[in-house]
C-alpha positions in Angstrom: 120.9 327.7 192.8 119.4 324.2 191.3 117.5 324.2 188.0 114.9 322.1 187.6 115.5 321.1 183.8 112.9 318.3 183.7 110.5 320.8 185.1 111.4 323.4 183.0 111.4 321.5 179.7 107.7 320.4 180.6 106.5 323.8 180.8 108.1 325.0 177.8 106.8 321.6 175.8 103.2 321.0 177.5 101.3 324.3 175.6 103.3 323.0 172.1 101.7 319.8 171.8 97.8 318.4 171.7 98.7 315.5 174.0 99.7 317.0 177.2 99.2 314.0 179.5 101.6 312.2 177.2 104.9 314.3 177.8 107.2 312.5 179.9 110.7 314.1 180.7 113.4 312.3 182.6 116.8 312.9 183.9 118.8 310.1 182.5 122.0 310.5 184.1 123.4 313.4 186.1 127.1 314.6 187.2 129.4 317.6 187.7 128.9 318.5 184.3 126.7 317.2 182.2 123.4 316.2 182.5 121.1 313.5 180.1 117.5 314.4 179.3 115.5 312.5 177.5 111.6 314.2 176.4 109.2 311.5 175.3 105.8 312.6 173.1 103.2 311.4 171.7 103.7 310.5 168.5 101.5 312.7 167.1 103.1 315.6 168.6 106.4 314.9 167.5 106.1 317.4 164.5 105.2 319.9 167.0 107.8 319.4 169.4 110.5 319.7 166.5 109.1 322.5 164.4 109.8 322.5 160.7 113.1 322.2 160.2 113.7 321.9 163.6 113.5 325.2 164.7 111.2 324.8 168.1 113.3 321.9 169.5 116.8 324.3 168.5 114.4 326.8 170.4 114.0 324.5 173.4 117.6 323.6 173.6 118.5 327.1 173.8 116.5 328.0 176.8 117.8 324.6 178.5 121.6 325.4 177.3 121.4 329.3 179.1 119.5 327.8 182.3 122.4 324.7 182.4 125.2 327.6 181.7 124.1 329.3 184.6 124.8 326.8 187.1 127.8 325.3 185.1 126.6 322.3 183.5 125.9 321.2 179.9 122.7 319.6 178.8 121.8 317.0 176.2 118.3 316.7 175.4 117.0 313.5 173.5 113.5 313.8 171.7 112.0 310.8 171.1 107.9 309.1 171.3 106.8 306.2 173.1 
């Protein structure tokens, strides 16, 4: 069973932020176990996207980690604008 990260980090993101056309999410780099993400917003949404404190992007990480343990791989999401 394959998870989509790139896919799923879109949905999760797209709804958070008030430029949707603008969120970009690609797979850096991928192997056996680890996998590079980066997530590019406008950056106007940025504040969104990390919450206060960063709360929302822990948030995001978290759902990303649990989808990555299930298939035995680690994640590392970058957040960054254009």
């Amino acid at each position: 069973m394959a998870v989509d990260f790139a896919k799923l980090i879109k949905q999760i993101v797209t709804p958070l932020v008030v430029s949707p056309d603008d969120v970009s999410v690609k797979v850096l780099s991928e192997d056996d176990q680890i996998v590079h993400i980066q997530l590019l917003v406008n950056e106007q949404d940025l504040g969104r996207v990390i919450g206060k404190g960063g709360k929302i992007a822990t948030a995001i990480r978290t759902i990303v980690y649990a989808g990555a343990s299930k298939v035995g791989k680690r994640v590392h999401l970058h957040i960054d604008t254009y």
